[in-house]
C-alpha positions in Angstrom: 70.2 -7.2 28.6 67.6 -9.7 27.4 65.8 -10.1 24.4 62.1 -11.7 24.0 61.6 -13.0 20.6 58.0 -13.2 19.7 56.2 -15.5 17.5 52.8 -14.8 16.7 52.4 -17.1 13.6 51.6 -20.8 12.9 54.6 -22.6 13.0 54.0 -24.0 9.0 53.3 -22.3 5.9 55.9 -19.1 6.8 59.9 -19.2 7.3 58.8 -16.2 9.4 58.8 -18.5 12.8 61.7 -21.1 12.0 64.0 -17.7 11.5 63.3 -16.7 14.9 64.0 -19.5 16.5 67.3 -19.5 14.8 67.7 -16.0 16.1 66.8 -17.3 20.0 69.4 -20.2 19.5 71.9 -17.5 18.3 71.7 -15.4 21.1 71.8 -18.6 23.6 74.9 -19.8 21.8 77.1 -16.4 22.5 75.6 -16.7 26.1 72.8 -13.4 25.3 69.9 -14.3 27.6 66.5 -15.2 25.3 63.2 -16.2 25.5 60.0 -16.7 23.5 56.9 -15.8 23.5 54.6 -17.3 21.9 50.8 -15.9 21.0 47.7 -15.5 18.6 48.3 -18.8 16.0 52.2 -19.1 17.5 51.0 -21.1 20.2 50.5 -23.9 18.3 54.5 -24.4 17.9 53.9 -25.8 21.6 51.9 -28.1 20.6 52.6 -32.0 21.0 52.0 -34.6 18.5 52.9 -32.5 15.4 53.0 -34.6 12.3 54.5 -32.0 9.0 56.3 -34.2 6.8 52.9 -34.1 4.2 54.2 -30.5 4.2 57.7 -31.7 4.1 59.2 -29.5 6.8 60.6 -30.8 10.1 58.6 -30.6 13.6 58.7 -27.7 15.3 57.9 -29.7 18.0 61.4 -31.4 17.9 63.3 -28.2 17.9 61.4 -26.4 20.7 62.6 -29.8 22.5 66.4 -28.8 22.0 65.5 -24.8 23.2 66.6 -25.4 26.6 70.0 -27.6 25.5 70.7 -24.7 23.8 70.2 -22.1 26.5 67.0 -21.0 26.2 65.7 -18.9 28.9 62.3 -19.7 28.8 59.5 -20.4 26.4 56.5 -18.9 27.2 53.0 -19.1 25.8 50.1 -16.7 26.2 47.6 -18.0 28.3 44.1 -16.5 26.4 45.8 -17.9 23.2 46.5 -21.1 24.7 42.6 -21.2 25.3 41.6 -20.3 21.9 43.6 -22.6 20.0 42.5 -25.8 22.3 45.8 -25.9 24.0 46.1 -27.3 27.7 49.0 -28.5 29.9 48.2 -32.3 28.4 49.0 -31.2 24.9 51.2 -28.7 25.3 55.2 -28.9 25.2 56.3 -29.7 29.1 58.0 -26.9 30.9 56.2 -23.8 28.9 55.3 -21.5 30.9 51.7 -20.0 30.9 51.3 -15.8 30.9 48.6 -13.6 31.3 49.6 -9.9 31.4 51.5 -10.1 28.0 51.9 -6.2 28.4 53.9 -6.7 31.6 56.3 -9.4 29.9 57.5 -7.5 26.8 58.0 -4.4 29.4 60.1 -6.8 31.4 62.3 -6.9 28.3 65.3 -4.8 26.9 64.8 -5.9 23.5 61.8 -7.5 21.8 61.9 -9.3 18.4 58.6 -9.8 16.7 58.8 -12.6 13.8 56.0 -11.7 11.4 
């Protein structure tokens, strides 16, 4: 059984995003197998450099980091997005993967999670 948790929002202005990834590192901690997907405005969670204390939340960038010390399957980022919003392999979080039959990955899936 695995679950994909998606995120498909900008990783500031919504809790919509940071209560997902507290789902993922649920699952991960009681050993359920998770990953994340991440598309549309969501990809920007994986991007590098993120600066949100004017905003006064934490990085998102600095927990994605922990996502694998946690258990984290994999974090995966649609590839289209990743074009659109200006994301590349240089300023993207290392060890994301890239997908680009989206369709194909949420089939590959017993459960998927949507955070909007």
């Amino acid at each position: 059984m695995t679950t994909l948790i998606v995120i498909d929002q900008a990783p500031y202005g919504s809790w919509s995003g940071r209560e997902a990834l507290d789902m993922a590192f649920s699952l991960a901690a009681f050993d359920q197998p998770a990953a994340m997907l991440f598309t549309g405005p969501g990809v920007n969670w994986l991007r590098k450099g993120q600066q949100p204390d004017e905003l006064g939340q934490k990085s998102a960038e600095k927990n994605l980091s922990a996502a694998p010390l946690f258990g984290i399957e994999a974090l995966i980022a649609d590839e289209r997005a990743c074009q659109q919003y200006g994301l590349s392999s240089e300023t993207m979080l290392s060890g994301v993967e890239l997908s680009s039959n989206i369709q194909e990955l949420l089939n590959g899936h017993t459960h998927v999670v949507f955070a909007s």
